[in-house]
C-alpha positions as CSV (number, residue, x, y, z in Angstrom):
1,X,-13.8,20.0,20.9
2,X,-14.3,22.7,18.7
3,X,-14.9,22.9,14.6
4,X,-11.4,23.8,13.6
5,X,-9.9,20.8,16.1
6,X,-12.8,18.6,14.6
7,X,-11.9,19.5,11.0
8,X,-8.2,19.5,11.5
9,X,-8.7,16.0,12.8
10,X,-10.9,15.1,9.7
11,X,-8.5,16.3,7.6
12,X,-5.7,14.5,9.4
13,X,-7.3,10.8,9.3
14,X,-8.3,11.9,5.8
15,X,-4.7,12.1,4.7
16,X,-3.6,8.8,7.1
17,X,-6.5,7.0,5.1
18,X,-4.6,8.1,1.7
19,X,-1.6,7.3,2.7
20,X,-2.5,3.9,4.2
21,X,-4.2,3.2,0.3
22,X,-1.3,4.3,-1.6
23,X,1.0,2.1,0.6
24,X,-1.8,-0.9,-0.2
25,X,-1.3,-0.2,-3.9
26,X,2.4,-0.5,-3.8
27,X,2.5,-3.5,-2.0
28,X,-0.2,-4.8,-4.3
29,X,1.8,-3.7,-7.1
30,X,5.0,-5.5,-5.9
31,X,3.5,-8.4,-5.2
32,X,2.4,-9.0,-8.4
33,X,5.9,-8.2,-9.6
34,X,7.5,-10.9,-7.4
35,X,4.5,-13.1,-8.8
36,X,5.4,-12.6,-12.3
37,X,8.6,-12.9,-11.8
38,X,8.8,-16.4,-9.9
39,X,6.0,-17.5,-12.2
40,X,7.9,-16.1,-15.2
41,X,11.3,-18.7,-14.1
42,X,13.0,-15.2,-13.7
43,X,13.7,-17.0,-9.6
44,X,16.1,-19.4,-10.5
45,X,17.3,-22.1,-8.1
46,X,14.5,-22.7,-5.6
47,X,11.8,-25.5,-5.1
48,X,8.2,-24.6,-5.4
């Protein structure tokens, strides 16, 4: 393999890795939302 495939492939796993965070964080992020809003009473009509 040479440098530039290496670094290309870096680079590539690099960006996967940020993209793989970023999609964490919004999941994170709506979760919460759901969270506040069942916890809030905003979810009407279910059992807990």
């Amino acid at each position: 393999m040479s440098i530039s495939e290496r670094t290309a492939r870096e680079e590539s796993l690099a960006a996967l890795g940020a993209a793989l965070a970023q999609a964490q964080r919004e999941l994170a992020s709506l979760a919460a939302r759901e969270r506040a809003a069942w916890t809030s009473g905003a979810v009407r009509g279910y059992a807990c």
